[in-house]
C-alpha positions as CSV (number, residue, x, y, z in Angstrom):
1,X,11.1,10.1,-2.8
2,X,11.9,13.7,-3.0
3,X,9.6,13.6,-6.4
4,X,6.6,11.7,-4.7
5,X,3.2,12.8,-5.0
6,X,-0.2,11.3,-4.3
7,X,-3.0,12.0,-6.1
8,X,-6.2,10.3,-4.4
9,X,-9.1,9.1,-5.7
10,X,-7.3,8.8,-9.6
11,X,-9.9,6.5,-11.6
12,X,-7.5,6.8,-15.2
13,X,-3.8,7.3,-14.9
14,X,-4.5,9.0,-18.4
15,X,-6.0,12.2,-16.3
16,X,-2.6,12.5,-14.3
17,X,-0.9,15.5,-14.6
18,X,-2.6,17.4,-17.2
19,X,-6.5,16.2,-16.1
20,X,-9.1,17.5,-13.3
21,X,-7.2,15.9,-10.2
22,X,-5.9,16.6,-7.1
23,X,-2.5,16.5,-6.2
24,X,0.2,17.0,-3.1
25,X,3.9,16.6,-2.5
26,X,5.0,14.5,0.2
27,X,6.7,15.9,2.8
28,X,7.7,13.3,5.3
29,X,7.7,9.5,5.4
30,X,7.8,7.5,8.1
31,X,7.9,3.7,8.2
32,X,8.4,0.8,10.9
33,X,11.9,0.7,12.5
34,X,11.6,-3.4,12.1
35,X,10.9,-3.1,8.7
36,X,13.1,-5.3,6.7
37,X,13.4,-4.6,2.8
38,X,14.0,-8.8,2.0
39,X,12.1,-10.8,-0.2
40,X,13.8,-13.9,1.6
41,X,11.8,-12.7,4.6
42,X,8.5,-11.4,3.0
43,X,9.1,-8.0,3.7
44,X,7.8,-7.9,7.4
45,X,6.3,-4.7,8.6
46,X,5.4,-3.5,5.2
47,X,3.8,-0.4,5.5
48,X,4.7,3.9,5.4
49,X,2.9,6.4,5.9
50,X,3.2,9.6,3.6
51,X,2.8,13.3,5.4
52,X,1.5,16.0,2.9
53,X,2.8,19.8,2.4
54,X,-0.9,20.3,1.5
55,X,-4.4,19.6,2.4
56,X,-6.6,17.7,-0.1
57,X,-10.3,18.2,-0.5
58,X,-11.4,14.5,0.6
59,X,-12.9,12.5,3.4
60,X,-10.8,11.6,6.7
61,X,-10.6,7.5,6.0
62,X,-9.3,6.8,8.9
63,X,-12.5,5.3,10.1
64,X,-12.1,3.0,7.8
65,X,-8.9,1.1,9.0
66,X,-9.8,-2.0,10.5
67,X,-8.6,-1.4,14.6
68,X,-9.1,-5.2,15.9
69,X,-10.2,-8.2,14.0
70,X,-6.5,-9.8,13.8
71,X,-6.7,-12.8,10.9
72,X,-10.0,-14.3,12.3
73,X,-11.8,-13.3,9.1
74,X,-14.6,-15.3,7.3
75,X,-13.5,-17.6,4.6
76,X,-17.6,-16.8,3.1
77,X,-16.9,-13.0,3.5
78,X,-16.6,-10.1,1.1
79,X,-13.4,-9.1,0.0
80,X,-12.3,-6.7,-2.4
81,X,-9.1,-5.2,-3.8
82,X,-8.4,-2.2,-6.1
83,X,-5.3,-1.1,-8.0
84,X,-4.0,0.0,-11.4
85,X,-1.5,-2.9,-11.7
86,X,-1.6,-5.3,-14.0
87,X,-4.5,-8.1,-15.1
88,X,-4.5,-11.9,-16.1
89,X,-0.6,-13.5,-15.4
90,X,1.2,-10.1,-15.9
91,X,-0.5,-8.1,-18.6
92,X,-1.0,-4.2,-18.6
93,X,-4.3,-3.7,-17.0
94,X,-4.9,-0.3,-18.9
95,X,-5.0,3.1,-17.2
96,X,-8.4,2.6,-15.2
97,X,-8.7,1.8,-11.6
98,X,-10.0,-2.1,-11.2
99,X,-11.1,-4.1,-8.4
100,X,-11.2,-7.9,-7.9
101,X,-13.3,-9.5,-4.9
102,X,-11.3,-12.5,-3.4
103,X,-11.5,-15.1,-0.8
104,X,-9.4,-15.1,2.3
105,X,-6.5,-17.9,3.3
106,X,-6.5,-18.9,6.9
107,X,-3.4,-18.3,8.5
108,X,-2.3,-21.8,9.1
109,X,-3.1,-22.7,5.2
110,X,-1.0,-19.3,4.2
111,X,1.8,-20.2,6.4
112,X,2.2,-23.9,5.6
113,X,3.0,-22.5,1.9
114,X,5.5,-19.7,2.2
115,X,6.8,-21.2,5.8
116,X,8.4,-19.7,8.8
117,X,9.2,-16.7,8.0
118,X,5.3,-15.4,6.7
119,X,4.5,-13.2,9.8
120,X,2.0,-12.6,11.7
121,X,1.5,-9.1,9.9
122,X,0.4,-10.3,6.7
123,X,-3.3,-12.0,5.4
124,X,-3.5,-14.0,2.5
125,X,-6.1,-14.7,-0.3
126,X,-6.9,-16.6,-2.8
127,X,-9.5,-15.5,-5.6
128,X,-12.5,-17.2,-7.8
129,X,-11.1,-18.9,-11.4
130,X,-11.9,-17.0,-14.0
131,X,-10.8,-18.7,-17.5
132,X,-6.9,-19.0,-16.8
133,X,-6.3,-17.2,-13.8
134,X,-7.5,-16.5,-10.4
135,X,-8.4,-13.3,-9.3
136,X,-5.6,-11.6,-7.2
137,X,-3.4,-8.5,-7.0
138,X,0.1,-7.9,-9.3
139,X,2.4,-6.0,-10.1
140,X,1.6,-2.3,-9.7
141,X,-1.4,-2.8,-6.9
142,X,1.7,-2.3,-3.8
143,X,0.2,0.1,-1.3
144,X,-3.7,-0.4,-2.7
145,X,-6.2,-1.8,0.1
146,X,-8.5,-4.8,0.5
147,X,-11.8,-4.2,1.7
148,X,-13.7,-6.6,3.9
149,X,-17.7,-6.0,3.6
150,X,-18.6,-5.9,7.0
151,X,-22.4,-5.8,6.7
152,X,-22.1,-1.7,7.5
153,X,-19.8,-0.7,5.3
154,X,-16.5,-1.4,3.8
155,X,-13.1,-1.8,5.7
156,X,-9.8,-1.6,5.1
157,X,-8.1,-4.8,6.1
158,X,-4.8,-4.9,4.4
159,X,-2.2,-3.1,2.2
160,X,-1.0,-5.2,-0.7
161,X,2.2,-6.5,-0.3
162,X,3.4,-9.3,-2.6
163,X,2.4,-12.4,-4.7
164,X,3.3,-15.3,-6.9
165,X,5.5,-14.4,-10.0
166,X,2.4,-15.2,-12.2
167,X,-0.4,-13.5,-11.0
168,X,-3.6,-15.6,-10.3
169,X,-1.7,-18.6,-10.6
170,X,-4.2,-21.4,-10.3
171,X,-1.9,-24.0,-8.9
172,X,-1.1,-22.2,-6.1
173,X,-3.1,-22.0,-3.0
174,X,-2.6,-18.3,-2.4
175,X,-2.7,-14.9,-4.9
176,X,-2.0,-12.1,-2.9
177,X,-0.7,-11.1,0.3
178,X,-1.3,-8.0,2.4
179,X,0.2,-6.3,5.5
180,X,-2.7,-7.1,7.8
181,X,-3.7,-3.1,9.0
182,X,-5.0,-4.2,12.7
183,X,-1.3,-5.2,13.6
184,X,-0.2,-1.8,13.1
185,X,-3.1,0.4,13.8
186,X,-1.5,1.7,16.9
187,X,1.6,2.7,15.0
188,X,-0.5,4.6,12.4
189,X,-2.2,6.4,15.5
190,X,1.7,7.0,17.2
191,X,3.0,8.9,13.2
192,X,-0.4,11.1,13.3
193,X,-0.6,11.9,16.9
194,X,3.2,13.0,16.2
195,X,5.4,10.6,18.5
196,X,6.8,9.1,15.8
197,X,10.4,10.4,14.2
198,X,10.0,10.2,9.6
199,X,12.9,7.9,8.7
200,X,12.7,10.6,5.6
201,X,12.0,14.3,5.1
202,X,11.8,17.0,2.7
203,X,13.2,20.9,3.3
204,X,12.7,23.6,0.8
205,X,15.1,26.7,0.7
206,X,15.2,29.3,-2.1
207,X,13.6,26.8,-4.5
208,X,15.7,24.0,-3.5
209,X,14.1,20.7,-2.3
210,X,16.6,18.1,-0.2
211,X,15.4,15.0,1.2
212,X,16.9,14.3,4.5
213,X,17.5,10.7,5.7
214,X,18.4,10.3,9.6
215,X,18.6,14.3,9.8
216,X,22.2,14.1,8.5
217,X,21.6,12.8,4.3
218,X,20.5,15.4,2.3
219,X,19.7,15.2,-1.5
220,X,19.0,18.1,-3.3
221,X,17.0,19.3,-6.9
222,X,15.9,23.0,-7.8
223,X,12.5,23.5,-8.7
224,X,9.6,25.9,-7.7
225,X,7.9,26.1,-4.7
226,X,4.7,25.4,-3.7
227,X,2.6,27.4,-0.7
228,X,0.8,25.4,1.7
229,X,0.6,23.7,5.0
230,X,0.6,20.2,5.9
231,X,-2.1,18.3,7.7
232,X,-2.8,15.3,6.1
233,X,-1.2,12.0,7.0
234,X,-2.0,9.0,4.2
235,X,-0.7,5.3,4.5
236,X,0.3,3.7,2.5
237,X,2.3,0.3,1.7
238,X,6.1,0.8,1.4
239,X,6.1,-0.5,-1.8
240,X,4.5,2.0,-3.4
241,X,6.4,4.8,-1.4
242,X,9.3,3.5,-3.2
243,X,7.2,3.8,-6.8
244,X,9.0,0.8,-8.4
245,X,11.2,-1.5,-5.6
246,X,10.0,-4.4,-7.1
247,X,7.9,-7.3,-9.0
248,X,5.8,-9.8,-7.6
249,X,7.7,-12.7,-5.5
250,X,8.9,-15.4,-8.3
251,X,7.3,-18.4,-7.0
């Protein structure tokens, strides 16, 4: 974590570092206190949120984040999700951003297939066939959104969290799953109105960087500083916090 950056907006991996992008260091990273890191639980409560050194020149999305509906979505809805990860089974995508519309699980349906311990903080999909696969999430999408169309605009219903082995597997009743963003939309609110403690942060001292874990766990690395203050809070999906923690569930 103590080399995480987040570059928003990135259309083509291939313009990251050396292209015409933005970039910021994270600073601090907070993350649910019942978040459980187990696939044999489905990762409950799957979801961080990064704090910047520096501000980036984009819009505040945080009007975006869906505040209320709670898994009562329409099954003849919208729904769209973007990511770099990869494309038909488990094949590299390339290096531009994609997007794949999909078509949203009841709870009950999604439930009855990965059982008891699917919470009540994740929403399911499935997606449109198209040739061997359906269209879904995979490996490399963790922390990217899915969009409902609400009629007014686009918002942001979920984070991607996991999926079948295979991605788009057609004999399965469900391709992705996301940690559903209502459920914790008064968290989020908690980290940026600053009541909540970063399980994680970063210190700087005569070029040297140490991550601190629980205020006592440092890890250090020498490099040069960078100016700047910090005043923008991004969330994003554990998963991706982490970079790599892991493939998609091998169902």
């Amino acid at each position: 974590m103590l080399y995480t950056v987040v570059v928003p907006q990135l259309e083509d991996e291939s313009q990251f570092p050396n292209g015409n992008v933005q970039l910021a260091r994270a600073a601090e990273f907070y993350y649910p206190d019942n978040y459980v890191d187990s696939s044999a639980v489905y990762w409950p409560n799957d979801i961080a949120i990064i704090k910047l050194e520096s501000d980036l020149n984009v819009s505040n999305f945080v009007g975006v984040l869906n505040s209320s509906i709670n898994n009562s979505y329409d099954v003849n809805g919208t729904y769209k999700a973007i990511g770099h990860g990869y494309v038909n089974g488990n094949v590299a995508g390339g290096t531009r951003l994609l997007e794949t519309t999909l078509t949203f699980v009841p709870f009950a349906t999604c439930s009855a297939y990965y059982g008891a311990n699917l919470g009540p903080g994740h929403v399911c999909f499935t997606g449109p066939q198209i040739g061997s696969y359906r269209n879904s999430t995979c490996s490399g999408d963790s922390g990217g959104p899915v969009y409902w169309d609400s009629g007014s605009g686009y918002v942001q219903i979920g984070i991607t969290s996991f999926g079948p082995s295979t991605c788009g597997n057609p004999a399965l009743p469900v391709t992705s799953v996301f940690t559903e963003v209502s459920d914790y939309y008064s968290w989020i609110l908690r980290v940026m109105n600053g009541l909540e403690t970063p399980k994680y942060y970063v210190t700087e001292s005569n070029g040297v960087r140490q991550l601190v874990a629980g205020g006592t766990t440092t890890v250090s690395v020498s490099e040069s500083s960078s100016g700047g203050g910090v005043s923008l809070l991004i969330a994003f999906f554990l998963g991706m916090l982490m970079i790599i923690r892991r493939n998609n569930l091998k169902i």
